[in-house]
N, C-alpha and C positions, 0 to 999 in steps of 0.2 A: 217358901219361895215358889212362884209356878214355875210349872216345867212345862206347859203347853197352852195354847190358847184359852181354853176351857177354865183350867186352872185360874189362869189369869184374869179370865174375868171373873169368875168366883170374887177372888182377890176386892177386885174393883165395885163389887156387888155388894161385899162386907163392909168396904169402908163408904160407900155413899149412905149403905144402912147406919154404920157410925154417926157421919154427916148427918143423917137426917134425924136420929133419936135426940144427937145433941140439940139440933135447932127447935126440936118439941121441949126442949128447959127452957132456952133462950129467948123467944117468941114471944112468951108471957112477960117477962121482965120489959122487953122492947115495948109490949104496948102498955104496959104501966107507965115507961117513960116517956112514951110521946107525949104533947099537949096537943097535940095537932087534929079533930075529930077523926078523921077521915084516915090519918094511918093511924090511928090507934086500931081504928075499926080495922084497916088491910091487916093489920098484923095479925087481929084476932083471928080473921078469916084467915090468913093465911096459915096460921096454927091447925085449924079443921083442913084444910087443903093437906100440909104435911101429914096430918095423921092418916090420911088415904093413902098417901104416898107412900110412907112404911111397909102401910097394907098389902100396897102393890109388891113392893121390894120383896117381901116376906113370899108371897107366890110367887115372883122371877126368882129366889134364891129356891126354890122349892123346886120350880121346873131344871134348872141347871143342876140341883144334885148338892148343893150345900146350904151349910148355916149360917145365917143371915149376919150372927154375930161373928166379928171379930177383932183386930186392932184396932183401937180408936184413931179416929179419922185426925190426924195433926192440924193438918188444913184448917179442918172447922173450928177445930180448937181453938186458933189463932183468930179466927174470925170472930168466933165468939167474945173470945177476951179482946177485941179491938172493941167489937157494941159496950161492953161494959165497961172498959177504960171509958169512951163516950158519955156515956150517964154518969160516973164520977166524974168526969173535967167540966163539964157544960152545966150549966142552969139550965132548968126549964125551961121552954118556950122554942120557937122558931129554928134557931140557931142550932139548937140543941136537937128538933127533930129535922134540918136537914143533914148534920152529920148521922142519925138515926140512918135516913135514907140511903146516906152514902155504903154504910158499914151494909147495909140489906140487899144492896144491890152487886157489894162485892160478892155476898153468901151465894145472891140469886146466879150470878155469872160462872162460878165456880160450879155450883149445880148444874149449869144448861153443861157449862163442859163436861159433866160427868155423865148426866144422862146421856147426851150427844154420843158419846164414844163408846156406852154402854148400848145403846140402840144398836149402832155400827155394827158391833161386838153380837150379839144377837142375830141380827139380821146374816149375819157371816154365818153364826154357826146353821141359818139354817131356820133358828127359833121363831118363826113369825108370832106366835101369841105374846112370849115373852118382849119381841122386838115391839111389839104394837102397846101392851102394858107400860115399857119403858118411852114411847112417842109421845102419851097421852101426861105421861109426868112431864119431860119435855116441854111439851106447850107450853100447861099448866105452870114452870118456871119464870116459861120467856114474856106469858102474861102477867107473872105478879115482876118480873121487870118493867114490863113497862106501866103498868100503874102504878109503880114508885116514881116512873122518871115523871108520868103525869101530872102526879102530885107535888112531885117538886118542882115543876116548873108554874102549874095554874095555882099552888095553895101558900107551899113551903118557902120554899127560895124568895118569893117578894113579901112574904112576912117577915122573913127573917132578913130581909134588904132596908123593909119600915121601919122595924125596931134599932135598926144600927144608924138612922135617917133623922131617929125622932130621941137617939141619946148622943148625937155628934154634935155638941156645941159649935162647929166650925161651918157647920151649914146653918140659913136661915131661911127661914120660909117666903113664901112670894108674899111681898108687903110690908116687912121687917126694916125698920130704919138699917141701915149700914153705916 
């Protein structure tokens, strides 16, 4: 348990390292399940993005004074096992990859808060390299946010709006006797 600041973000530096080893398993399975090109492709990328990101984590735990390992992160855990419940419930296709998106963007959001308060945390003690190493993860989150939301709204979302359009027997197309 921390007993002072320091300590505490140790703490919180261990479990985003959790956070982030776990999503280096997770990542690859997500982009096998997409059908969608474009996040198959973000996922991949995004995989090479988090292993820098480790990278980073591994020197701020380094400049703070501790071992990057520690408790496994719950959180992500649960985050995890929501993407993979998702590829066992879902068929392939549309549908399928925009709950992908949904479940990545809860990963990515949960991230921005952890960097976010890790910055803080940094910044307070003082640490500017480490605060500036934690900034540049930061971003790098808040942009694969929102290229998931891009993708779901210019690729995802009206694919998977077609497919439910084009197996609703209760709609008919423009032309169709009535």
């Amino acid at each position: 348990m921390a007993e002072d600041f320091k300590s505490l973000m140790g703490e919180l530096l261990q479990d985003t390292y959790s956070a982030e080893t776990q999503l280096l398993e997770a990542l690859p399975e997500m982009a096998e399940a997409a059908s969608t090109p474009a996040l198959k492709q973000a996922f991949q990328e995004h995989l090479q993005v988090t292993q820098r990101q480790v990278e980073r984590l591994e020197r701020v735990a380094k400049m703070v004074g501790v071992d990057p390992d520690g408790d496994d992160c719950e959180a992500m855990e649960g985050l995890v096992a929501e993407a993979e419940e998702i590829v066992d419930e879902h068929d392939e296709g549309p549908v399928r990859d925009a709950a992908l998106i949904s479940a990545a963007q809860k990963v990515e959001h949960y991230e921005i808060a952890a960097y976010g308060t890790l910055t803080a945390m940094a910044k307070a003690c003082g640490m500017k390299d480490a605060a500036d190493l934690l900034a540049q993860t930061l971003k790098e989150e808040k942009d694969t946010d929102e290229l998931l939301t891009q993708l779901a709204e210019q690729q995802v979302n009206p694919a998977a709006l077609r497919g439910e359009a084009a197996n609703d027997p209760t709609r008919r197309s423009k032309g169709s006797a009535a």
